[in-house]
VMD Tcl script that draws the C-alpha trace (Angstrom):
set ca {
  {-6.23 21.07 8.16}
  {-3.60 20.97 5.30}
  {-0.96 23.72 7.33}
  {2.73 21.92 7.44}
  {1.87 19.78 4.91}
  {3.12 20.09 1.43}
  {1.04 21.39 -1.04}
  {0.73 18.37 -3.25}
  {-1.86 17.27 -0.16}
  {-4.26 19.81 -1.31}
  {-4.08 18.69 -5.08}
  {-4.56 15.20 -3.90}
  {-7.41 15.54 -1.34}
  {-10.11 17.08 -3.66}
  {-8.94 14.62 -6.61}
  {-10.09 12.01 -4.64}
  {-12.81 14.08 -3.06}
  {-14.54 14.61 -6.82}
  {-13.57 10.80 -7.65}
  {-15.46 9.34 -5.41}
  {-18.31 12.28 -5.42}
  {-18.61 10.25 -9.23}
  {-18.41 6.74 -7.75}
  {-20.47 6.67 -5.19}
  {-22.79 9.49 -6.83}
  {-23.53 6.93 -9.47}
  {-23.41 3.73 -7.27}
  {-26.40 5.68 -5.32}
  {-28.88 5.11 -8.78}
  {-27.47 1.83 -10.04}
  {-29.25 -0.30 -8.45}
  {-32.70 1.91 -9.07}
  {-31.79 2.62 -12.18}
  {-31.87 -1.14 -13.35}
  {-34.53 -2.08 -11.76}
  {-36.76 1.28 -12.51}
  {-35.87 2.40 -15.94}
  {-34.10 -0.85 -17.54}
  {-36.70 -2.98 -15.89}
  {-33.91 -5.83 -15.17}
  {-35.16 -8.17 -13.15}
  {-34.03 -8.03 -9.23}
  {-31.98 -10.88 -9.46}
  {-29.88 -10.08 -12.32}
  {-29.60 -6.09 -11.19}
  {-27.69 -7.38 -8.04}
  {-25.69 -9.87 -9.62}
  {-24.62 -6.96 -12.05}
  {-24.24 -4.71 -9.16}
  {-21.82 -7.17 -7.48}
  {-20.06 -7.73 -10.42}
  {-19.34 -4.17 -11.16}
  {-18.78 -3.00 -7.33}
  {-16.25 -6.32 -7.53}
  {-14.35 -5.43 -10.70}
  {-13.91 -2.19 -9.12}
  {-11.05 -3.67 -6.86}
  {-9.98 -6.43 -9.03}
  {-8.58 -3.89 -11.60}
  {-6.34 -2.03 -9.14}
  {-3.85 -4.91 -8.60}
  {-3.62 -4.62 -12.35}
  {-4.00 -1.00 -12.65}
  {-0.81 -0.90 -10.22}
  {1.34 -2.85 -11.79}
  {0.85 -0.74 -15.13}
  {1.68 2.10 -13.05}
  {4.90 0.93 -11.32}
  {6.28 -1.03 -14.59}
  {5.58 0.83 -17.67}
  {3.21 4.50 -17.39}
  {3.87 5.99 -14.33}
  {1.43 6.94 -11.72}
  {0.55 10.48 -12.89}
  {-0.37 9.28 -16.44}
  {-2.13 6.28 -15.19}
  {-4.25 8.79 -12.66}
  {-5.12 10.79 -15.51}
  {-6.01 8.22 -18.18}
  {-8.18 6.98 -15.06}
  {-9.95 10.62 -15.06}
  {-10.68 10.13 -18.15}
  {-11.99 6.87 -18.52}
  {-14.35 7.36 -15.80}
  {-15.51 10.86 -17.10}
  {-16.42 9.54 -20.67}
  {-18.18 6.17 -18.67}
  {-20.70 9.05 -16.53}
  {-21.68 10.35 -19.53}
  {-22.42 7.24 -21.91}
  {-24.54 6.32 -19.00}
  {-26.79 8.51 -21.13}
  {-27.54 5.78 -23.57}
  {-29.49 3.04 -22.62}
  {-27.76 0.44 -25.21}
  {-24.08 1.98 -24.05}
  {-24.92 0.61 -20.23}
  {-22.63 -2.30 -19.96}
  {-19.61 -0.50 -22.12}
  {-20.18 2.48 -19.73}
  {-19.67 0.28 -16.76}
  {-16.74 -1.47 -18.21}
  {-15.03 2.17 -19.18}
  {-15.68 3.00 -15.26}
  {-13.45 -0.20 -13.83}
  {-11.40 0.28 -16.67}
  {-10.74 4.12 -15.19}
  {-10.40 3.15 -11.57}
  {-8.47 0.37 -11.40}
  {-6.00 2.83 -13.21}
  {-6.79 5.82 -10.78}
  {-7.81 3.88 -7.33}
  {-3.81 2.64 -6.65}
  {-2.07 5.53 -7.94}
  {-3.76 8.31 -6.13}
  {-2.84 7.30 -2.86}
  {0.52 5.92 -3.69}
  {1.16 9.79 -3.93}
  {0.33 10.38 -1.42}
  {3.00 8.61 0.44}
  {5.16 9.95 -2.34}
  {4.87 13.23 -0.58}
  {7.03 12.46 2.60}
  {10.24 10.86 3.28}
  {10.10 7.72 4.96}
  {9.85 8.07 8.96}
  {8.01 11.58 8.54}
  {5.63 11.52 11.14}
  {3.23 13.53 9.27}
  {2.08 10.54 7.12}
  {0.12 9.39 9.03}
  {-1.71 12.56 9.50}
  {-1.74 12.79 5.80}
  {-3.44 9.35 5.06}
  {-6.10 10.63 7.67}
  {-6.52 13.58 6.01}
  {-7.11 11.86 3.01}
  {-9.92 9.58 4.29}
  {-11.96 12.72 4.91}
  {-11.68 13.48 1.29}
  {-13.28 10.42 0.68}
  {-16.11 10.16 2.81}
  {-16.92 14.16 2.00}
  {-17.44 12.93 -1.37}
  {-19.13 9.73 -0.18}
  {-21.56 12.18 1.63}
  {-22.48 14.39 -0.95}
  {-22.63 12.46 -3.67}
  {-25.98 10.73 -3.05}
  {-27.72 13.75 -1.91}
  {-27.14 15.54 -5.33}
  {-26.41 12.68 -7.77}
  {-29.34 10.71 -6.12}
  {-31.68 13.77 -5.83}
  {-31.21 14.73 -9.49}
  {-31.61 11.49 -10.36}
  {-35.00 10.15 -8.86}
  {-36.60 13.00 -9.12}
  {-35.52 14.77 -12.45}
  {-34.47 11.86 -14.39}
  {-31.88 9.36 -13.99}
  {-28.85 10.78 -17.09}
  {-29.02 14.08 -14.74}
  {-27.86 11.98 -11.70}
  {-25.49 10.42 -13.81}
  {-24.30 13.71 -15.75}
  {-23.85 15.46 -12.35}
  {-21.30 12.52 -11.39}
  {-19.43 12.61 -14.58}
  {-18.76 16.93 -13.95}
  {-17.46 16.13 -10.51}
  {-14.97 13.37 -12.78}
  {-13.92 15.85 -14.51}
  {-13.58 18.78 -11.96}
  {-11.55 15.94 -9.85}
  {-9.31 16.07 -13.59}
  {-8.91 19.41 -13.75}
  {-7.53 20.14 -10.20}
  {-5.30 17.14 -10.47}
  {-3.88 18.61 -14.03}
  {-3.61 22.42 -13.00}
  {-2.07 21.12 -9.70}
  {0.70 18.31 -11.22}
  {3.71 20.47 -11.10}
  {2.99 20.42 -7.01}
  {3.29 16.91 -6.66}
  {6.99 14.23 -6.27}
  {8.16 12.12 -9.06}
  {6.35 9.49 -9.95}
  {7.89 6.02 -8.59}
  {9.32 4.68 -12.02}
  {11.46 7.37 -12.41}
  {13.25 7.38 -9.17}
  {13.69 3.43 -10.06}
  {15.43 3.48 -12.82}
  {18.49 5.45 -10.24}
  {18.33 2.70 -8.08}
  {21.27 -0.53 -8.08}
  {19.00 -3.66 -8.30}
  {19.61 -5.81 -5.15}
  {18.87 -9.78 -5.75}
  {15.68 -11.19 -4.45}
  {16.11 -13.31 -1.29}
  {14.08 -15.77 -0.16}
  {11.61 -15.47 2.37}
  {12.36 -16.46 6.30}
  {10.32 -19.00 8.04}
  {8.90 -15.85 9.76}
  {8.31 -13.76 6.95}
  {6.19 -17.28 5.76}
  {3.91 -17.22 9.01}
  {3.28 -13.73 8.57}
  {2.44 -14.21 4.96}
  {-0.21 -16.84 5.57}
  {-1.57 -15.13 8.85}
  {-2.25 -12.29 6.62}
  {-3.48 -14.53 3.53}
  {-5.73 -16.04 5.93}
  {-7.46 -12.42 7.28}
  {-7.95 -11.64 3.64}
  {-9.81 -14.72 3.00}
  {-11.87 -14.25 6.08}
  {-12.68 -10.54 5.35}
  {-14.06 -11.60 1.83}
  {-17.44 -12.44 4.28}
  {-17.26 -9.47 5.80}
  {-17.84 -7.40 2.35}
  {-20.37 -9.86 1.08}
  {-22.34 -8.86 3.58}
  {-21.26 -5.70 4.25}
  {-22.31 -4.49 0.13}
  {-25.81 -5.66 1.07}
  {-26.07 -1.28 1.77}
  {-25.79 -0.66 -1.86}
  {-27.74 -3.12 -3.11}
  {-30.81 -5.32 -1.28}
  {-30.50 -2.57 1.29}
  {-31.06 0.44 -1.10}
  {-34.16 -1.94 -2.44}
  {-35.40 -2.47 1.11}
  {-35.03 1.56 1.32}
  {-37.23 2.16 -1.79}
  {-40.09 -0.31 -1.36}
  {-40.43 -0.99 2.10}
  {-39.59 2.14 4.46}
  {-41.84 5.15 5.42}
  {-39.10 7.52 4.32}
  {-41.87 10.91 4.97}
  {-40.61 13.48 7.88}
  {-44.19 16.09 8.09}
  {-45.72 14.68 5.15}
  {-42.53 15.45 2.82}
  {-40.85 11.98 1.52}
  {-37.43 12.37 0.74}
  {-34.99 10.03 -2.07}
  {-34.32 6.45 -1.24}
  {-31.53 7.10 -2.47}
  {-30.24 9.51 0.50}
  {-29.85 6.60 2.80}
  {-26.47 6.24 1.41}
  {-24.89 9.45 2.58}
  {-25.73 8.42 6.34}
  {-22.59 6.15 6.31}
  {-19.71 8.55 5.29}
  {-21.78 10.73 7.68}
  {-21.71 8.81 10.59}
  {-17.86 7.96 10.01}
  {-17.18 11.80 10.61}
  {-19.32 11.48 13.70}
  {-17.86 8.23 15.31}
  {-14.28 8.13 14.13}
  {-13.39 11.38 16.91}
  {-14.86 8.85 19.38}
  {-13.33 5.67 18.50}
  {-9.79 6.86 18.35}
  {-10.03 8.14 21.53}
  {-11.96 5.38 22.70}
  {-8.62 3.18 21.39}
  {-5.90 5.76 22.88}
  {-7.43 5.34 26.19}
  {-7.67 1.36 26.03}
  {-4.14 1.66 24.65}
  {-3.05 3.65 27.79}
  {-4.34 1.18 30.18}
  {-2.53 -1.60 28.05}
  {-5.67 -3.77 26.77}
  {-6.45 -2.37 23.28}
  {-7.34 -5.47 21.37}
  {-4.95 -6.20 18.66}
  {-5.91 -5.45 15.20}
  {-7.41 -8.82 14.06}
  {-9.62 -8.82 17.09}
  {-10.72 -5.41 16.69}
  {-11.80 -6.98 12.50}
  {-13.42 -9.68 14.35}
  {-15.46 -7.37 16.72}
  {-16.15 -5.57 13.34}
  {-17.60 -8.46 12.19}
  {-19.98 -9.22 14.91}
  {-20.75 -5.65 15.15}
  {-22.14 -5.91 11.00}
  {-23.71 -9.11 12.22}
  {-25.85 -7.25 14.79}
  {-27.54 -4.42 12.32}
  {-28.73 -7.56 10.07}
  {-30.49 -8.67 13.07}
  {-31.51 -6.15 14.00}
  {-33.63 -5.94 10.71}
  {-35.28 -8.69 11.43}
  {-37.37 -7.16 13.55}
  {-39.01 -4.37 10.97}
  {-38.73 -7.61 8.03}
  {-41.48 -9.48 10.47}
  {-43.45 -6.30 11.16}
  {-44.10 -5.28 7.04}
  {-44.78 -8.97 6.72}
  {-47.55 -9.19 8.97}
  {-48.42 -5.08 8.29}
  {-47.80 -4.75 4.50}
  {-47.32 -1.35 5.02}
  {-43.77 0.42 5.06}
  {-41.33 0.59 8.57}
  {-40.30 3.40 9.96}
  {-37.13 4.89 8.71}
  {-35.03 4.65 12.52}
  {-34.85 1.24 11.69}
  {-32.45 1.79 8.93}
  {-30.76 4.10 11.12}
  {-29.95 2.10 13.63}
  {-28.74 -0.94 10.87}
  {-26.74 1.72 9.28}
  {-25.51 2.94 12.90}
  {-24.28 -0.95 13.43}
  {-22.73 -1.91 10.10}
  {-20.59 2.00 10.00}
  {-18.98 0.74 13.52}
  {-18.20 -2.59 11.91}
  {-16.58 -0.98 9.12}
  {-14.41 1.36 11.19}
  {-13.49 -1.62 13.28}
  {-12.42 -3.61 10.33}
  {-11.94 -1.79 6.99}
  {-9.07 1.04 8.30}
  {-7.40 -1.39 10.74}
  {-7.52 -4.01 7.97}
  {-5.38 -1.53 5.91}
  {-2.71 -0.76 8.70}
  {-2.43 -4.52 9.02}
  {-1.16 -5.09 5.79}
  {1.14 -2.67 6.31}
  {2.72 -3.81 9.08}
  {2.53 -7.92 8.80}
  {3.99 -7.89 5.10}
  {7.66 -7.98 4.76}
  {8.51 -4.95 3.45}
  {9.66 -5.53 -0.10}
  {6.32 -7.21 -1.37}
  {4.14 -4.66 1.15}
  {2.16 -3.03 -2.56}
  {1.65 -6.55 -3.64}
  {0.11 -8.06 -0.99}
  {-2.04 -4.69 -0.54}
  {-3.39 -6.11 -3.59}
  {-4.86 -9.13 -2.11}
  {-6.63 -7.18 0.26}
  {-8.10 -5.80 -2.53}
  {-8.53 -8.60 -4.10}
  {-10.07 -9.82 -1.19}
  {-12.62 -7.01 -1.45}
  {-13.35 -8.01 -5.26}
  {-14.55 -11.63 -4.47}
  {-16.97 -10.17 -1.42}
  {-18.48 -7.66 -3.63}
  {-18.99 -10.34 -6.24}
  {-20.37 -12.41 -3.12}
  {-22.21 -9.25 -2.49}
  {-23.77 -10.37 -5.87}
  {-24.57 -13.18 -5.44}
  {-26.54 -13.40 -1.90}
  {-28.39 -10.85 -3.71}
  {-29.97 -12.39 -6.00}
  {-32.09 -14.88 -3.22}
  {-33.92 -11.28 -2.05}
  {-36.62 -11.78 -3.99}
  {-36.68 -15.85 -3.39}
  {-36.13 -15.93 0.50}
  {-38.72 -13.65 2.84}
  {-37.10 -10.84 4.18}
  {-36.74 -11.67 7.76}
  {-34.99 -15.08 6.44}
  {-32.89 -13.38 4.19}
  {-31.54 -11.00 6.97}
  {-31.10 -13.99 9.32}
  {-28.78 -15.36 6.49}
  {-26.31 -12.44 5.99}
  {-25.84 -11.85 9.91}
  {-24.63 -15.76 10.10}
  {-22.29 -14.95 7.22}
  {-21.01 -11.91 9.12}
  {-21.08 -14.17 12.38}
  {-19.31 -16.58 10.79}
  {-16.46 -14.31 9.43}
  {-16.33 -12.99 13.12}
  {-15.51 -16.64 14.55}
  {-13.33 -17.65 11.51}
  {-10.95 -14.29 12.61}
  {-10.93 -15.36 16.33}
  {-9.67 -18.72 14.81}
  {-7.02 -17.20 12.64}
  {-5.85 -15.06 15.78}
  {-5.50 -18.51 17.73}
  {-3.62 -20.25 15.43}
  {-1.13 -17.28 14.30}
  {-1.07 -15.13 17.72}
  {2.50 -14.97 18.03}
  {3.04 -13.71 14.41}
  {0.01 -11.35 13.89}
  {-0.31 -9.95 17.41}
  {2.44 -8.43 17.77}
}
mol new
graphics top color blue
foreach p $ca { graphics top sphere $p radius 0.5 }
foreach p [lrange $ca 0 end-1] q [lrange $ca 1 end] { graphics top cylinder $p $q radius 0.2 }
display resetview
């Protein structure tokens, strides 16, 4: 997978791999761990959750900047390490909760931007293998993404939640290690090549450059509904996992909290298809343009929520717990929404932003990701207030809505953002 790519790949894939074994390791028992063992009520254990899973890509734009204008991106990826490793482990103390959560932001926004800015470090501009490289990259992520729950969340439910939480803080600091034993393989960072460079006058932007900037604007505002309902799979989701699914295969029940590694799981599965799926709609010459294909994303999230409708209305007239398939097929729906939006959504911003403001303006998508997880928050704390079938209803108009407000955005801005 790595061969004719430079080593500094293989340094950066399992970084990220172990980072985000930690994240979403720990993210797997948040919500469970409030709930079960801080006995917070629901309401206020999803607001927290959105507020945390928002913060988490507020602080990049920040974390950036640091980088770019005073640190350096390989001290800012390491002071993220370690941030992050000492916030796993003071998850050990009740009374250190909230500090422990704000040491974990604190440590990604500094790691989350700089990692893969280093990525692109690695290669000269117009290598072809970039591309390639970014992809590899993803499947660092959603390895860890897999994993993560099925140890982190096993440990945790079953031997006691600081062991789910300790196991996420030693991948942390395995993902430190290999990134400090494997520095001297990686380019300079960013700020020193900078301070070489003449420093060429800002111009202002063309009329162009203006409609492209509010097209994109505009698909970041539209995608903030698109999270808010997206994060529902961390947090009412993971509730509706625990209380109200028959999660027993022969009489053996497994974790609630394994439900989360069927996403990254079905990404390896579907992305093969998709691409190809894309090639061959590109080769007869009606592959939708990338703000359609976020729109179809959209619907696509829309449909699992309705879908869970169906099972809401049978445990309310039951009582008893719904088959597990259900979830499948919900979490079946939302992973093609997310492939259809959250990748293409990247590549967008790449392409529509003019070139010299292309890192800024990757931080309003991100941005744009912190204000739907907070949303995320915030619908969930009417789970307990609405019945479920009602509540579902709710977030798949949200979805539906983000959907028709991209088809919208693609009408009034065609010429600039599909091309």
């Amino acid at each position: 997978m790595f061969s004719g790519h430079p080593k500094g790949l293989f340094v950066l894939f399992f970084t990220e791999m172990w980072e985000r074994f930690s994240y979403y390791g720990m993210r797997a028992l948040l919500v469970y761990y409030m709930v079960r063992h801080l006995r917070i009520p629901q309401d206020q254990a999803s607001h927290i959750y959105g507020l945390y899973t928002g913060l988490v890509y507020l602080t990049p734009f920040f974390g950036g900047m640091l980088a770019d204008r005073v640190i350096g991106q390989h001290k800012a990826v390491i002071i993220g390490c370690v941030l992050m490793s000492i916030g796993h482990f003071t998850m050990a103390w009740e009374s250190l909760f909230l500090p422990a959560l704000a040491l974990l932001i604190l440590g990604n926004g500094a790691f989350k931007p700089n990692i893969s800015t280093q990525v692109g470090n690695l290669y000269s501009p117009g290598d072809p293998r970039r591309d390639r490289a970014f992809s590899i990259f993803y499947v660092g992520i959603n390895i860890g993404a897999f994993f993560s729950p099925l140890i982190c969340g096993t440990l945790g439910e079953l031997y006691g939640w600081h062991y789910g939480f300790a196991a996420a803080g030693v991948g942390m600091v395995t993902g430190l290690v290999i990134y400090l034993l494997g520095n001297h393989l990686l380019p300079p960072d960013a700020l020193e090549n900078i301070k070489n460079q003449t420093v060429q006058p800002e111009r202002a932007f063309t009329p162009e450059e203006k409609d492209r900037l509010w097209g994109l604007i505009a698909v970041c505002l539209v995608s903030i509904a698109f999270w808010a309902a997206y994060e529902q799979q961390g947090n009412t989701m993971a509730l509706w996992a625990d209380v109200n699914t028959d999660r027993r295969i022969l009489g053996w029940e497994f974790p609630a909290s394994w439900f989360q590694a069927l996403n990254p799981a079905l990404i390896f599965l579907l992305t093969p298809f998709l691409t190809s799926f894309w090639s061959r709609q590109s080769r007869r010459g009606n592959e939708p343009s990338a703000p359609t294909k976020m729109a179809i994303g959209c619907f696509l999230l829309s449909a699992g929520f309705l879908v869970m409708i169906v099972p809401a209305r049978l445990h309310a007239t039951s009582g008893a717990p719904v088959s597990f398939l259900w979830l499948g097929a919900f979490t079946f729906l939302i992973t093609l929404g997310e492939l259809y939006l959250s990748p293409i959504g990247l590549s967008f911003v790449t392409k529509v932003s003019p070139a010299r403001i292309v890192s800024t303006m990757m931080g309003v998508w991100f941005l744009a990701s912190f204000a739907g997880n907070y949303g995320a928050g915030y619908l969930g704390r009417y789970w307990e207030k609405l019945p479920r079938d009602v509540f579902f209803f709710v977030i798949a108009c949200v979805a539906f809505a983000a959907g028709v407000a991209l088809l919208l955005v693609i009408r009034r801005f065609r010429p600039i953002i599909t091309n």
